[in-house]
N, C-alpha and C positions, 0 to 999 in steps of 0.2 A: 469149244473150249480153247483159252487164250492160254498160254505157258508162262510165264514170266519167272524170271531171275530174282531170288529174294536179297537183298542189300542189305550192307550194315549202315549205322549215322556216316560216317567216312566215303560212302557211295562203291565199296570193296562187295564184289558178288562172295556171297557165303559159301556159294556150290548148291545150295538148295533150290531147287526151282517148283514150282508150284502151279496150280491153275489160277489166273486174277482174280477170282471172288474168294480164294481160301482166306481166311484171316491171320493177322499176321501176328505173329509174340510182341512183348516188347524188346525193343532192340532190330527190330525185323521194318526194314523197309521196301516199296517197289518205286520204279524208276520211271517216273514221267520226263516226257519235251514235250516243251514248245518252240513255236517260231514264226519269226514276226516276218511278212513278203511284203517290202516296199518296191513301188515305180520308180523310174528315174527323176519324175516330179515330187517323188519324196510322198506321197501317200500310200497307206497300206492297207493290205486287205485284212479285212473282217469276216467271217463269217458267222451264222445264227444256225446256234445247236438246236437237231431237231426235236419240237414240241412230245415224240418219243421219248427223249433224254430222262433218265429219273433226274438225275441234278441239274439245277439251272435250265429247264428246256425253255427256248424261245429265246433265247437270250444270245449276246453275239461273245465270240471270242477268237484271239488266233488259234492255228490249228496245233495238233500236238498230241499226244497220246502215251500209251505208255511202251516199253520195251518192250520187245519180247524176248524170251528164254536163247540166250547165243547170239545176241542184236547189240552191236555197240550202238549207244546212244545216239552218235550222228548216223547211222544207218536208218534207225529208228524213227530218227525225226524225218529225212526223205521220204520215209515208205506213208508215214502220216501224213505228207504233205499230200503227196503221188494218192494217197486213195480218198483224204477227204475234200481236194480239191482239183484232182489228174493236171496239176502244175507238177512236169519234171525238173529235178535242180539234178545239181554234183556236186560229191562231198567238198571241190575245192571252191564253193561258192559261199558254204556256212559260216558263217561269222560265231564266235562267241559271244555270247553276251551277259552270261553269267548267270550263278545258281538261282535256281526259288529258294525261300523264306519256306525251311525247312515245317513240316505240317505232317506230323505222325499218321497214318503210316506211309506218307511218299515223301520223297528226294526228287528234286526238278533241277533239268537240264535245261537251259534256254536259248536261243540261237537266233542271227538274224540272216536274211539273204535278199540282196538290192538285184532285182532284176533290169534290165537293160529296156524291157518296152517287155506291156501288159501280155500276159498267152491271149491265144486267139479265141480260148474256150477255158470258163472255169466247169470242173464238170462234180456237181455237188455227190457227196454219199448219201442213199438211204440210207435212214435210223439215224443218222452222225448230222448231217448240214442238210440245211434247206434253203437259206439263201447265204447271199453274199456280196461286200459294197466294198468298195477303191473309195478309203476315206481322208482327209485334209484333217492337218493338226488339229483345225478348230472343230470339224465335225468329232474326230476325237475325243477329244477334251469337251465336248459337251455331250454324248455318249456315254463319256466317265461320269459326269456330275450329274444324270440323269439316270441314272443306272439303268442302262441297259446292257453291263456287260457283266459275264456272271462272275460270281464274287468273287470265285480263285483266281481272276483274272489278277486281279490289282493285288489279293492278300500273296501269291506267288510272285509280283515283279517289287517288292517290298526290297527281296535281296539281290535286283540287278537296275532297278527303274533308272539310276543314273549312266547306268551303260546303254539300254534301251534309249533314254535322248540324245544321248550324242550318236546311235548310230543313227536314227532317223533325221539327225541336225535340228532338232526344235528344243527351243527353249523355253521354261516355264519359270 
């Protein structure tokens, strides 16, 4: 059983906390991150949710998940990072990069973080990731237009996508 922290539209904890599958009133949000790991050659890693996954399985995305219950958002996003791919960061590493394109019932936090040179081990979750690729703008962008990234990907960077190119430095 996951706990999470129920949020208003405003991203302000109500006090209420819950387990993740409870359903939520209206008005009643929970709090997802993401976050984008680029090289110092400027490509980022991808991962593919496993074919377990009920939504999108098979499909690649960055990683990210949701709060949990007493978890600031950037704590949040490290611990996703740290279990769905045992890449350890610090919180003075994260980059903002701005909200998701708010999607009832979650609110999304987004983040980016440019590592120095690739870990030596990416080390996948069961149930969660099964693979994962170090991808180039064009590989990218032709992943996008071929859809193999799962949908919330792009319908959540609707409300940061212009922060997300400039931190990667690519232009479109």
């Amino acid at each position: 059983m996951e706990m999470i922290d129920v949020y208003d539209v405003n991203g302000n904890k109500t006090g209420r906390i819950v387990d993740r599958e409870t359903p939520l009133g209206e008005g009643e949000y929970r709090m997802a991150v993401g976050i984008w790991v680029s090289d110092a050659e400027g490509n980022l890693l991808v991962t593919r949710r496993s074919k377990e996954k009920r939504f999108a399985p098979g499909k690649w995305e960055n990683s990210g998940g949701h709060v949990q219950a007493g978890e600031a958002p950037e704590d949040g996003i490290i611990r996703e990072l740290r279990e769905e791919t045992g890449v350890d960061i610090s919180p003075t590493q994260i980059i903002y990069l701005g909200k998701a394109a708010v999607s009832w019932p979650y609110l999304g936090l987004n983040y980016g973080v440019r590592l120095q040179s690739r870990p030596q081990e990416i080390r996948l979750q069961p149930g969660e990731t099964e693979a994962y690729r170090w991808v180039s703008h064009e590989e990218f962008t032709a992943m996008r237009d071929g859809g193999d990234f799962a949908p919330s990907v792009f319908e959540h960077m609707k409300g940061y996508y212009d922060a997300f190119l400039a931190f990667m430095g690519w232009q479109e």
